[in-house]
N, C-alpha and C positions, 0 to 999 in steps of 0.2 A: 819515482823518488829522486830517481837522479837529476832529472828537467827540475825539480823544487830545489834544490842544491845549488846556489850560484858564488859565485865570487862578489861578497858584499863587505865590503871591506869600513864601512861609516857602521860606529857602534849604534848611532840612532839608527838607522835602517833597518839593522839587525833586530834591536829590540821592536822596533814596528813590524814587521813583518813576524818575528819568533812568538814574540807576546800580545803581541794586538789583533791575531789570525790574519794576518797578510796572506799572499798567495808565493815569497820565499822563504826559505829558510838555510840557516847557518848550520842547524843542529840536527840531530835526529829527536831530541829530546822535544825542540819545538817542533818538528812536523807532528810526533807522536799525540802534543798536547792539543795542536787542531783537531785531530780527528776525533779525539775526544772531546772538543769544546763543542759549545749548541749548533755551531756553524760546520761543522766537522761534513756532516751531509752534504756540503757546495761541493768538495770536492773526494769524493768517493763517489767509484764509478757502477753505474748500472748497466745492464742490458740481461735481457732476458733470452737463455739461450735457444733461440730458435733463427732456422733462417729467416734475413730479410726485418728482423729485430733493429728499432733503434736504440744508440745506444743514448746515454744522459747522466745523469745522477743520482744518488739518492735522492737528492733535496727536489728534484724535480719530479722524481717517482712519486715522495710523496706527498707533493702539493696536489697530485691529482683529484683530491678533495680538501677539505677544509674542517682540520677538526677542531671543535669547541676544547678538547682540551690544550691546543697552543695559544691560546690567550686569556687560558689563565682560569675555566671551568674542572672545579675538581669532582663533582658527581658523588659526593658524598652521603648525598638526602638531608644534609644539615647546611650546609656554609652556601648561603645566597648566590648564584649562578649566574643570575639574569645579567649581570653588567657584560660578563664574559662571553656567554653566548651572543649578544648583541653584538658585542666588537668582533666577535667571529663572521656573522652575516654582514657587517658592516665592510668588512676586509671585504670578502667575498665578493660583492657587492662591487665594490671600488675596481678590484684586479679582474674580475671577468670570471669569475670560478661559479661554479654551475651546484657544486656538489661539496655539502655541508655535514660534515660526519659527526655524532652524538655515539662514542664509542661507547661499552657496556658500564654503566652507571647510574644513578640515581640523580638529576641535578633537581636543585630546586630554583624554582622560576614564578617571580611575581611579575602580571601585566605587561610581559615582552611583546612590544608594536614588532611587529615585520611589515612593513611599508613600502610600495611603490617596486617591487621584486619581482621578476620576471626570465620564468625558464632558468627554475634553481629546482632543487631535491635537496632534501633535509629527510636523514636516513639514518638507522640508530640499527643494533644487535639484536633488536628482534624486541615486540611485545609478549611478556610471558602472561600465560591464558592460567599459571596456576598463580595469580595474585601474590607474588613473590619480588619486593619491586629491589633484592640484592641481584637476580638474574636480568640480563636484557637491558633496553634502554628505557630511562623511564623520568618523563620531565611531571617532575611534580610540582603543584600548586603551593605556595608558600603562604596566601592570605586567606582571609575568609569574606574578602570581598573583590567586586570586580572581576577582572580575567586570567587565565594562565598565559596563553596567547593570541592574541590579535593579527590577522591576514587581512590587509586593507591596501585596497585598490594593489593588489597582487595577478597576477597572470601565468598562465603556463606552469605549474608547480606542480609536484610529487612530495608525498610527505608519507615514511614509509616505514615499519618495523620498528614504530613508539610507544608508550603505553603512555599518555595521556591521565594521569589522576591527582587528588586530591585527599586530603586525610582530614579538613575540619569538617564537623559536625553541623557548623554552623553557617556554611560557604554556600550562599545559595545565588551564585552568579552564572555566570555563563562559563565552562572550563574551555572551549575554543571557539573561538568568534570567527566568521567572515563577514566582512562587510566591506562599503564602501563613503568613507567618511569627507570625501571631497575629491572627487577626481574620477579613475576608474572604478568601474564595476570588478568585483574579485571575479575571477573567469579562468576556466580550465586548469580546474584542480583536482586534485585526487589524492584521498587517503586509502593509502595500502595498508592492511594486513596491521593494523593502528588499533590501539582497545583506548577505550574514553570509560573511569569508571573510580568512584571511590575506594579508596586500599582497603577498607572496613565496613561492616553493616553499620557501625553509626553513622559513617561518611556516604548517605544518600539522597543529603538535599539540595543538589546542586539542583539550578532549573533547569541548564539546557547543556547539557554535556558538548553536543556540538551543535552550534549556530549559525546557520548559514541567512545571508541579509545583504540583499544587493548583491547579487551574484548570478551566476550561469553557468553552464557546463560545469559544474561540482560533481564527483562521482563520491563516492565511500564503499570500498568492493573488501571483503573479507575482514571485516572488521567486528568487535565484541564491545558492544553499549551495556556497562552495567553501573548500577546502583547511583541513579539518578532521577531528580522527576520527569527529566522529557530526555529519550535519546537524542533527538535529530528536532532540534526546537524552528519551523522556517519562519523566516518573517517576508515581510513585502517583496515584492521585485528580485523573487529569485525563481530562475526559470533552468531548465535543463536540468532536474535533480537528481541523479542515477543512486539509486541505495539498493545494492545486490552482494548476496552473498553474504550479509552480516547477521551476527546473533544480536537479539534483545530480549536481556535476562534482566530479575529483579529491578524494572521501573517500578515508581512509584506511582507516577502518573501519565504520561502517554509516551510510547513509545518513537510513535514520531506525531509530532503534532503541528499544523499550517496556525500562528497566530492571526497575523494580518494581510489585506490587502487583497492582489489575487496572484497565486502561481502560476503559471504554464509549463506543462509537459514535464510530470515526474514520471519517474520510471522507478518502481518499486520490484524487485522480484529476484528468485530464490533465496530469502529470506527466513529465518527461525526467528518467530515470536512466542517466547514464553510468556504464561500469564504473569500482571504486574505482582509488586511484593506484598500486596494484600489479595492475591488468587483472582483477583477478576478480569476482564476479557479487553482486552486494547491492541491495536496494531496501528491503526493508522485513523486521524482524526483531524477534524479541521474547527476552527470556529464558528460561528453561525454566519460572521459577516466577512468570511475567507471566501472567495471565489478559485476555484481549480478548473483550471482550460488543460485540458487532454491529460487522461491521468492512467495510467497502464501499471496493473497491481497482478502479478502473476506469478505464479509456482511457487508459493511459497507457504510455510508450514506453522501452524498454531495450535498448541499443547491444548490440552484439556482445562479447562474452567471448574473448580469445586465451587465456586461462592456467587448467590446467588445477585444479579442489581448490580452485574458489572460492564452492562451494557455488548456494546456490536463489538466484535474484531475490525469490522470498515466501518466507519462513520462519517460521509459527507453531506454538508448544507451547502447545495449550490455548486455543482459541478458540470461540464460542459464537454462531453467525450469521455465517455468511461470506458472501462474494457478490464475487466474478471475474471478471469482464466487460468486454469489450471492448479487451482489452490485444494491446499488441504484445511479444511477448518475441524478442529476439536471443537469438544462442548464449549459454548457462551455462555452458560449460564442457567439457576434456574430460574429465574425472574422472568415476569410476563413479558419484558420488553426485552430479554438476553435475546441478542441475534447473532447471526456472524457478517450479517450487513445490513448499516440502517440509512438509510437512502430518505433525502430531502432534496425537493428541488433538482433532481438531476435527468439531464435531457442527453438524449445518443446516449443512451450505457446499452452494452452487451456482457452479459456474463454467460460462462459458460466452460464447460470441460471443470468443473469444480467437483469435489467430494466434500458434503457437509454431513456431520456426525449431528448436531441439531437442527435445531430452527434455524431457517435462510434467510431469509429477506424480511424486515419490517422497512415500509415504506411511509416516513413521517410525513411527508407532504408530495405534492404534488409533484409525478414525475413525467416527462412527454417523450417516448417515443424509446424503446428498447426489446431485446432482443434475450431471454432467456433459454439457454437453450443446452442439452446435452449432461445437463446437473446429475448429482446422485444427491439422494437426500433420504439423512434417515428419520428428522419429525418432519410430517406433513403441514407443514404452516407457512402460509403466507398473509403477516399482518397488512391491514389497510389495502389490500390490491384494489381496490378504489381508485387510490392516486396513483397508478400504475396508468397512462394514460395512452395508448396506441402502443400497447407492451404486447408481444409475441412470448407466449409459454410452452414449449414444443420439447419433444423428448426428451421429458425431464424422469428420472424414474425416482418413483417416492414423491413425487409432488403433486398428485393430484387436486390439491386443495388451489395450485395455478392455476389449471386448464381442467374445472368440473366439467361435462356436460353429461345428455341423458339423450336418447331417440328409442320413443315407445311407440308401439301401435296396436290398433285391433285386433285380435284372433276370431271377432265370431261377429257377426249384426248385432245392432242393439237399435231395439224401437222405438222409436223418439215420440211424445204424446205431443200433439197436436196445440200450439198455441201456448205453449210450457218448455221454461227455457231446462235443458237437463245437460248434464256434466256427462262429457263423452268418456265412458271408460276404458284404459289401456291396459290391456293383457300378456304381456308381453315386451318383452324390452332387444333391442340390438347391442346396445349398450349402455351403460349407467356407471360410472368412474366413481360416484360418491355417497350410495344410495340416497339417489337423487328422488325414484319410484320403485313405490311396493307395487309387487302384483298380486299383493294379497289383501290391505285394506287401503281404500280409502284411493282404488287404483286410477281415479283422473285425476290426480296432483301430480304435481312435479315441481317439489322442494329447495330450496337453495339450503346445502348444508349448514351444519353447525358453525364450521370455519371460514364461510364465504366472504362474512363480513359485510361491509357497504360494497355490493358489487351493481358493475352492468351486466346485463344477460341482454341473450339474442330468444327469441320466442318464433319456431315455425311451426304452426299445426298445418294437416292438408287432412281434407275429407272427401269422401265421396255418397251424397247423399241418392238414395232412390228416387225412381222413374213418380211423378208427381205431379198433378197442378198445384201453383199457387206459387210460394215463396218463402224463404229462412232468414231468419237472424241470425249471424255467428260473432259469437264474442268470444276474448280470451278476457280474463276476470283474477285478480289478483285476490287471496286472502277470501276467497268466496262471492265478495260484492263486487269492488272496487274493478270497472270496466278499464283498460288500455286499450284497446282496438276494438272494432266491429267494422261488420258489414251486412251487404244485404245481398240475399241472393236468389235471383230467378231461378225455379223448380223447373224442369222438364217432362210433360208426358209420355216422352216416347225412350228418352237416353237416363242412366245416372249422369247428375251433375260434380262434375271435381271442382274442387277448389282448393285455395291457401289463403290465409291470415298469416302476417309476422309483425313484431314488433320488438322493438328495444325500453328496458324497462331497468331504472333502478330500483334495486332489493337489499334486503337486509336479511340475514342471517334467519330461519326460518319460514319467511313468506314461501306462496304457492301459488302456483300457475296452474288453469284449468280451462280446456275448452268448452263451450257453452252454446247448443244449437235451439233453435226454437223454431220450428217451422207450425206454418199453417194448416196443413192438412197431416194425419201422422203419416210418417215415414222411417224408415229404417237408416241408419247411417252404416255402409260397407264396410265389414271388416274382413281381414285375409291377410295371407303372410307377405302380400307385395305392397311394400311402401312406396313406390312410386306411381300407383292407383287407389288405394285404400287409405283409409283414416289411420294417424299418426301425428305424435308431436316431439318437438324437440326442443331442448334448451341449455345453453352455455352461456359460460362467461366472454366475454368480447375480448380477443385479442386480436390483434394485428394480423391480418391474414386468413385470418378465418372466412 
């Protein structure tokens, strides 16, 4: 105090510095009124007591960020914000400040661009999870068209402990946009611990709560998507998409959904998907004319489905690198096409380490080349495994209906008449996943089950017919008549002759497979408990590997 005390002897001096917050003073009364004045913090002193502490000022402590309420935002949830908050990032912006504070309040905010901003944090009091928008920070939507905020040709960002919402009924725009409207690509961002969601059940028609569009490296980690029609709405040319650890409660219609174009490499996982707000099954979905290049969907959890015709929990058309892994699926649905994944078009997928409560997989078109493997499943269905195309079904429990097969053989001789084609009979089974064969009627068939659908099957019969002149015909025979294979076979007078028939055959859901000898002179076909001498047959569905 004593150093602000000088010998100022010109009355103008005196009042400029007493009354105008100069840096002397004549009076006690004027030093007292600076420190009370808005500028009062330039010269009161900080340090924080620890060693090796520097020391500063207030006014420099707390420029350490930049709060929207010094220029003039009151967070009242009433009085228009957006001019405030702009000049705040605008400042920010200008001076080099990194770190933009939204203290605990309510602002209201129409279509604030953030533009061309780079390695900044924009950081509030926390989003409150009990829909209370007097607690926390919380920028809410003022229109019922257009945007809340816009992130364009932005970089390097954090945006963190906001609540994100909207209160019209009738707002069905985008509530955060990324994008890139002339310039950069928005790129390495991240929303922390952020809820995007209308304040009320009637406030749930927003389209795309958040929108990412021309973008890359985007995360969204511990975040709560409600009462919207799309959480995580993507459009074209966004690639890198990290969405973990967030909840997605009461959508309307897809929780996260790819519009256009094609994405590359999202990254989906530990994740909560409640069903949407009419009960039915959605998590992640794409367009028909959306291409998805490498797409990694893992450990994450989806509630039970009461209603039925609400389709897959995963639904892609046209994906290139999948990977399924360690999810929990609840019921989809009861509807004939409820899945927890419906697969078109999709090449390189592997699922696996999954637990499904229902139906697993419908495959709507044509897939090439996959890897199922390690599932629990508790209904046995696999639609269309048809278009399952060079697909591997392997240790799956409860899935049988992936990977049927059956190897039956003979227990006893059976005499074959002479010149007369007769159905070899099997008594006996090694094994049968699907009663595939009876050993009680009807026992030379071998059935493709109820659930098989449009399948390929593999066909090997082996026989060994008795010591003999002459010659056989061996056929296998579909549905009774219809021949796939034959052959012809020289008879032996001194040895039994062995042989094998196989063939690949498409089937449908009931057809049967039967072997068929007719030799020339009669003879006996060997039966006995070694199937690698004696007559037997087998049949499966074709997977990869087999």
């Amino acid at each position: 105090i004593q150093e602000a005390f000088v010998g100022v002897s010109d009355a103008s001096a005196v009042a400029a510095n007493d009354a105008a917050g100069g840096t002397l003073f004549t009076t006690v009364a004027g030093f007292i009124g600076r420190i009370m004045s808005a500028l009062g913090s330039n010269i009161v002193g900080y340090s924080r007591q620890v060693a090796g502490a520097v020391a500063g000022t207030v006014y420099s402590k707390l420029f350490q960020h930049v709060s929207v309420r010094d220029f003039g935002a009151v967070g009242d949830g009433v009085t228009l914000d957006t001019a405030a908050v702009a000049a705040a990032i605008a400042y920010a912006k200008a001076n080099g400040y990194t770190r933009i504070y939204f203290p605990k309040g309510c602002y209201l905010i129409s279509n604030l661009l953030i533009k061309d901003l780079s390695g900044f944090i924009l950081f509030g009091d926390g989003a409150t999870y009990k829909l209370d928008p007097t607690k926390g920070t919380v920028i809410r939507f003022a229109g019922s068209s257009g945007y809340s905020v816009l992130f364009d040709s932005c970089s390097s960002f954090e945006v963190k402990d906001i609540w994100f919402s909207y209160t019209s009924a009738a707002f069905t725009g985008d509530l955060v946009q990324l994008d890139n409207t002339a310039g950069l690509d928005t790129n390495s961002g991240e929303f922390t611990r952020c809820m995007f969601s209308g304040e009320t059940a009637a406030a749930a028609n927003c389209t795309n709560l958040l929108r990412p569009k021309k973008c890359y490296q985007i995360d969204a980690t511990s975040c709560l998507f409600l009462r919207g029609g799309v959480g995580v709405g993507i459009y074209s040319y966004t690639n890198i998409l990290n969405i973990r650890r967030c909840q997605f409660q009461g959508i309307t219609y897809k929780p996260i959904y790819a519009y256009t174009g094609s994405i590359e490499c999202i990254n989906i996982y530990m994740n909560t998907f409640e069903p949407r707000s009419n009960g039915m099954a959605a998590a992640f979905d794409a367009a028909p004319a959306v291409y998805v290049f490498s797409m990694s969907y893992m450990s994450n959890w989806h509630g039970d489905v009461g209603t039925a015709g609400g389709g897959a929990w995963l639904r892609l058309t046209g994906c290139r690198g999948l990977e399924v892994a360690g999810n929990t699926f609840g019921q989809s649905g009861g509807g004939t096409d409820d899945y927890a994944l419906d697969l078109n078009e999709c090449n390189g997928v592997s699922i696996h380490g999954n637990h499904c409560e229902d139906k697993f997989i419908k495959f709507s078109g044509q897939c090439l080349g996959g890897d199922v493997y390690g599932n629990n499943v508790g209904v046995d269905i696999i639609k269309n495994p048809q278009y399952a195309v060079n697909f591997s079904f392997r240790n799956n429990n409860g899935l049988a209906s992936s990977n049927w097969r059956a190897r039956v053989y003979s227990t006893t001789n059976q005499l074959l008449t002479a010149s007369t084609y007769s159905p070899v009979l099997f008594g006996a089974e090694f094994y049968d996943t699907a009663n595939i064969h009876s050993t009680t009627v009807n026992t030379s068939r071998l059935t493709v089950p109820a659930y098989g659908g449009t399948s390929t099957v593999r066909l090997l019969f082996g026989f060994t017919l008795g010591a003999a002149n002459g010659k056989a015909f061996v056929q296998i025979r579909k549905n009774g008549g219809t021949i796939v294979a034959q052959l012809r076979v020289p008879l032996d007078t001194v040895d039994n002759v062995i042989g094998q028939i196989a063939v690949e055959d498409t089937c449908v859901a009931g057809d049967f497979y039967e072997l068929y000898i007719n030799p020339s002179v009669g003879i006996p076909v060997v039966g006995g408990a070694y199937v690698a001498s004696d007559t037997f047959g087998s049949i499966s569905r074709i997977n990869t590997g087999d």
